[in-house]
C-alpha positions in Angstrom: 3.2 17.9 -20.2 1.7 15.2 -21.9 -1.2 12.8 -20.7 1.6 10.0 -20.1 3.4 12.0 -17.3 0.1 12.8 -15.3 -0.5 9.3 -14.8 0.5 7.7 -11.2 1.5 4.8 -10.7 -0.3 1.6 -10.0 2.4 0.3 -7.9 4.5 1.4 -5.4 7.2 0.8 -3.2 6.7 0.9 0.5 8.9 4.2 0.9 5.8 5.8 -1.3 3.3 3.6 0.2 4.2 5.1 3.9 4.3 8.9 2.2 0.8 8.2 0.8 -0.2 7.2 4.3 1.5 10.0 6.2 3.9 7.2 8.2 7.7 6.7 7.8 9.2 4.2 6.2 10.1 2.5 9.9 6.7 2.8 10.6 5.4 1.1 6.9 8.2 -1.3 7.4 7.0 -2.3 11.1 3.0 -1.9 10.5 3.8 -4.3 7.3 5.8 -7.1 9.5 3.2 -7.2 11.9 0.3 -7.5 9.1 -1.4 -4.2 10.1 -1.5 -3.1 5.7 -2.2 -4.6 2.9 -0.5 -7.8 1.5 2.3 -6.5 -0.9 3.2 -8.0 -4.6 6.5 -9.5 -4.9 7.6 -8.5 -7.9 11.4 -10.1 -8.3 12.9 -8.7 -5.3 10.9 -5.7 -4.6 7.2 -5.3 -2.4 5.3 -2.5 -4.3 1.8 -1.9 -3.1 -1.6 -1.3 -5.4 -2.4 2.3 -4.9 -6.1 2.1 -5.1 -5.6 -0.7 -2.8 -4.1 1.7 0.0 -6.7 4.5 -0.9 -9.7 1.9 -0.2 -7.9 0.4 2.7 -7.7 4.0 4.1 -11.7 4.1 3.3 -12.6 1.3 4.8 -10.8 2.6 8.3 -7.7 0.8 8.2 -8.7 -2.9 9.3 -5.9 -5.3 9.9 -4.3 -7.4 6.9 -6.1 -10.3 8.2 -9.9 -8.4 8.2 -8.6 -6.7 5.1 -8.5 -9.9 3.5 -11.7 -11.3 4.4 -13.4 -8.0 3.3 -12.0 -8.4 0.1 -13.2 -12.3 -0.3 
């Protein structure tokens, strides 16, 4: 295995981004419409999230998108 193939990912889909977090994707999908996680990237069609994002959300208790936000500004 080569140095390439331990790398993650910067971005992920929600189905990952619920694993990460220990939810289901129901769950991710449901917290996400009602702005509870981090604001997505739309890349084309697909939401991926920013993985260090999600770790230091997790940190920082899990504050609502909105708090989230104004944490980061």
């Amino acid at each position: 295995m080569n140095a390439e193939d331990s790398l993650e990912p910067l971005l992920i889909p929600g189905s990952q981004a619920a694993a990460l977090c220990g939810r289901s994707v129901r769950t991710w999908r449901s917290w996400h419409a009602a702005g509870l996680v981090p604001r997505p990237l739309r890349i084309g069609r697909s939401l991926m999230w920013r993985r260090d994002e999600l770790r230091a959300w997790v940190a920082a208790g899990c504050p609502r998108r909105s708090e989230w936000t104004a944490m980061l500004a």
